[in-house]
DRENLOMAR-765144 format. One record per residue (C-alpha): residue number from 1; y, x, z. Coordinates in steps of 0.2 Angstrom, whole numbers. Each point is the difference from the previous one (the first is absolute). Layout:
N
NUM Y X Z
...
//
This chain:
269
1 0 0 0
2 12 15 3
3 -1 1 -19
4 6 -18 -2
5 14 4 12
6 7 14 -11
7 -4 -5 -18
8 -2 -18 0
9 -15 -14 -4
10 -12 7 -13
11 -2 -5 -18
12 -14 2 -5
13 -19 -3 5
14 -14 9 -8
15 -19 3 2
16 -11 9 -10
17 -19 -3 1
18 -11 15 -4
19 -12 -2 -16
20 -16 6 1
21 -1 -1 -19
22 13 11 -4
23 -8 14 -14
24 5 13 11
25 -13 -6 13
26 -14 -7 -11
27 0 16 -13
28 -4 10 16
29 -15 -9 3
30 -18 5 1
31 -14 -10 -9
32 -3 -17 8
33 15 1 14
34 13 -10 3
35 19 1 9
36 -10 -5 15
37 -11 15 -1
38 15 12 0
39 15 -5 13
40 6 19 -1
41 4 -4 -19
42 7 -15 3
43 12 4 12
44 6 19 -8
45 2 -12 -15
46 9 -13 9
47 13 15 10
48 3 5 -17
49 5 -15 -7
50 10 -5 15
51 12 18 -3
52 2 -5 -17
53 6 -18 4
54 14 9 15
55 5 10 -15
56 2 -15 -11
57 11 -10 16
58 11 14 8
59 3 12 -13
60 -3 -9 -16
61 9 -15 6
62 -8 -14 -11
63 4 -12 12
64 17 6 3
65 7 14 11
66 -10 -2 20
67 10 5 15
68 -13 -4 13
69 -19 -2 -1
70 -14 -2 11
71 -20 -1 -6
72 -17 -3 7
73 -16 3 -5
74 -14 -10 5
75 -21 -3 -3
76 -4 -20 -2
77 -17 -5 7
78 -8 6 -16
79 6 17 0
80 12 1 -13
81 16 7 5
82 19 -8 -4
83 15 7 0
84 15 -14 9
85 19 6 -4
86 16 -8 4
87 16 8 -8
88 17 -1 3
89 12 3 -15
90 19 6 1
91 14 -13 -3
92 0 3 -19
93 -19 -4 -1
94 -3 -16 9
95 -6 -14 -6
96 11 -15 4
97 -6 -12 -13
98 -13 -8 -11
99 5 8 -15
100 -2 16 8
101 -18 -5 5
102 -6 -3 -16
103 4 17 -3
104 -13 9 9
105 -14 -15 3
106 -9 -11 -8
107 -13 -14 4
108 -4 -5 -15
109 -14 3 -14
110 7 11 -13
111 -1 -2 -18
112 -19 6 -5
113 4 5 -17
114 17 11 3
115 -8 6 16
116 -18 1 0
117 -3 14 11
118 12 -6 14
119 -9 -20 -3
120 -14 7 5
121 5 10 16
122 10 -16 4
123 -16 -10 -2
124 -11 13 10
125 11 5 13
126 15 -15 5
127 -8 -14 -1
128 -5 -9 15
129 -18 -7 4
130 -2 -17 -4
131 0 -8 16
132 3 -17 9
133 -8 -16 -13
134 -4 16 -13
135 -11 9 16
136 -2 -8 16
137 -9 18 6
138 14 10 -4
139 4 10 15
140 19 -6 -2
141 -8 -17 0
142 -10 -1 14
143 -1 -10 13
144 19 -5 -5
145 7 -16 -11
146 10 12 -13
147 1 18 -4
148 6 10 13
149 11 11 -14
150 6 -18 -7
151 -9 2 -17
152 2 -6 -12
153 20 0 0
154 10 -14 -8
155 3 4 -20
156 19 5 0
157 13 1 -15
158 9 11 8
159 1 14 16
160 6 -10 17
161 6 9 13
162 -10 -5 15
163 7 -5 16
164 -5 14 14
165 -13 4 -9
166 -8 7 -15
167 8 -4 -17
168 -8 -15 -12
169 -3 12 -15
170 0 -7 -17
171 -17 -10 -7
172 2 -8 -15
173 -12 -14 -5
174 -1 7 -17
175 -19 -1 -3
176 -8 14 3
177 -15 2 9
178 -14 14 4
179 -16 -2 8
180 -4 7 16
181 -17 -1 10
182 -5 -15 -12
183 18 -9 3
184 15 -3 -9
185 16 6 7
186 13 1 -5
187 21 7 3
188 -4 -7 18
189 -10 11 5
190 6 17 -4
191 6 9 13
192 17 6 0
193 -1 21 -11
194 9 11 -7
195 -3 4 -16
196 4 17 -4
197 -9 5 16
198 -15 -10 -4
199 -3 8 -16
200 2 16 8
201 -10 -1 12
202 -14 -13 -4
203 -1 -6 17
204 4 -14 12
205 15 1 3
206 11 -13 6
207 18 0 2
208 14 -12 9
209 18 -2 2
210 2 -1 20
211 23 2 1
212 0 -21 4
213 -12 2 14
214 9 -1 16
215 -14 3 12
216 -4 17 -6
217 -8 6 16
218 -16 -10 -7
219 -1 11 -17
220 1 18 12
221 -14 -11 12
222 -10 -2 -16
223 0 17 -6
224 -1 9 18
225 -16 -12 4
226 -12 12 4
227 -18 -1 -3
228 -11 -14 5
229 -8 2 17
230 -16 -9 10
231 -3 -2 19
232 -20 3 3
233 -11 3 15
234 -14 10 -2
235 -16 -3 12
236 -18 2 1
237 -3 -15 13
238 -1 -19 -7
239 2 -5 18
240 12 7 9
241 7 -6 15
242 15 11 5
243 11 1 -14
244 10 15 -1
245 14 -4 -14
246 9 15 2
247 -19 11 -2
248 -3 -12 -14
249 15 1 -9
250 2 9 -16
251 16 1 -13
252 -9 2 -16
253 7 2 -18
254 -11 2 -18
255 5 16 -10
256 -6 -3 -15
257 -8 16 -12
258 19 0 -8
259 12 0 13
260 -14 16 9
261 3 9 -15
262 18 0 -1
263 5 5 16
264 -13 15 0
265 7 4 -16
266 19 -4 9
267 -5 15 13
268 -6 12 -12
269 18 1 -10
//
C-alpha cells in the first residue's frame, strides 16, 4: 500500500499462465514424456519467459511508460506456475477512458482470415470453459446458481466504464462463433487479452484495466494471497480419549513438483 500512497491506484492487472506446450519445453523432451515428467524444464522455461515479458512492460513500454509495479508468482493446485502483476503508469500514460481501453484489450473473437494465428491462440487460450446451463460440473459452476467469474458477459456495442469495478469491454453480437470442449461460444466468453502480448507469448494471459476500482486493497489481497494451506492431525490411535489439539496439530501446505524446482533453482543463482 505504501506504493499506492506515493504513485497512486494501479492501472493495470495482468496474469500470465505458464504453458506447458510451449516448443521450447516440448522440443526438449525425451521419448514418451510429457511437461509433467519434467518440472525443471517447465519452470527454467517459464523464468525465462517471465524476464522477457518485464522487458516488454518496463523498458519496452508497450503498455505505456510504468512508474510503480509489483508482481507475484504463484503454483495453482496443478502445478503450473502464474505470474500476477499490477502496474502503475505516469500521468501521461493512464487510462481514463473507454477509448483508451480498446487500445490495449480486447474480448472479442478476432477475424479468422486476417488473423489466423492470433484466432487460434484466442480460441486455445482466452476463452472461458463453458460453464453454468453449457456445464453444470464446471468448477466455476459448482455447487453455485451462475458462474462465479460471471460468464458469459452481456454482448456489448461498445466499451462501458464500469462502476467500481472492472470495465464492460466491448462484445459485439456480430456472429462469430468457435467451438470449445463440444460448445459454441462465442464474443461472451473470451476473456479479456492483449493481443500483441498474446501472440508473443502464446499463453494465457489475461489482462484488466483496474484505475476505476476504488477498493484497491482487494487487487494487492489477491496477488499477496499466499499459497493454500490445510489443518491436519496426524495419529496412530482410532480411539483416543485425551485429545491433545496442540500435539495433534499440524499447518500443512502441498508443494507441487514445479514450485520445488524453482525455488531450488532460485537458491542456486
Amino acid at each position: 500500500m505504501a506504493l499506492v500512497r506515493k504513485y497512486g491506484k494501479p492501472d493495470v492487472f495482468l496474469t500470465m499462465t505458464c504453458n506447458p506446450n510451449w516448443e521450447e519445453i516440448t522440443r526438449e523432451l525425451q521419448f514418451g514424456q510429457t511437461p509433467q515428467d519434467r518440472p525443471d524444464i517447465v519452470v527454467r522455461v517459464f523464468r525465462a519467459k517471465l524476464e522477457e515479458m518485464k522487458k516488454q512492460l518496463f523498458e519496452k513500454a508497450i503498455l505505456g511508460k510504468v512508474q510503480a509495479y509489483t508482481y507475484v508468482v504463484e503454483f495453482q493446485k496443478r502445478g503450473l506456475p502464474r505470474a500476477h502483476f499490477l502496474l502503475i503508469m505516469t500521468g501521461k500514460y493512464k487510462y481514463t477512458c473507454p477509448e483508451q481501453y480498446d487500445r490495449i484489450i480486447s474480448a472479442e473473437l478476432p477475424d479468422k482470415h486476417k488473423y489466423p494465428e492470433l484466432h487460434k491462440m484466442v480460441v486455445k487460450h482466452m476463452m472461458h470453459c463453458p460453464c453454468g446451463a453449457l456445464n453444470k460440473f464446471c468448477p466455476c459452476t459448482k455447487n453455485r446458481p451462475s458462474c462465479k467469474n460471471n460468464y458469459p458477459r452481456p454482448f456489448n456495442e461498445t466499451t462501458i466504464q464500469g462502476k467500481d469495478s472492472y470495465p464492460l469491454y466491448r462484445r459485439r453480437n456480430d456472429g462469430p462463433t468457435e467451438m470449445v470442449r463440444n460448445c459454441q461460444l462465442d464474443n461472451r466468453w473470451v476473456v479479456p487479452y492483449n493481443p500483441y502480448l498474446l501472440r508473443m507469448f502464446n499463453c494465457h494471459i489475461n489482462i484488466e484495466i483496474c484505475s476505476s476500482i476504488k477498493a484497491v486493497k482487494y487487487l494487492f489481497k489477491y496477488i499477496y494471497k499466499g499459497h493454500d494451506r490445510a489443518s491436519v492431525s496426524v495419529t496412530d490411535k482410532v480411539d483416543e480419549v485425551e485429545i491433545d489439539e496442540i500435539k495433534q496439530y499440524r499447518d500443512a501446505r502441498w508443494v507441487t513438483p514445479p514450485e520445488a524446482l524453482w525455488r531450488i533453482y532460485g537458491a542456486l543463482n
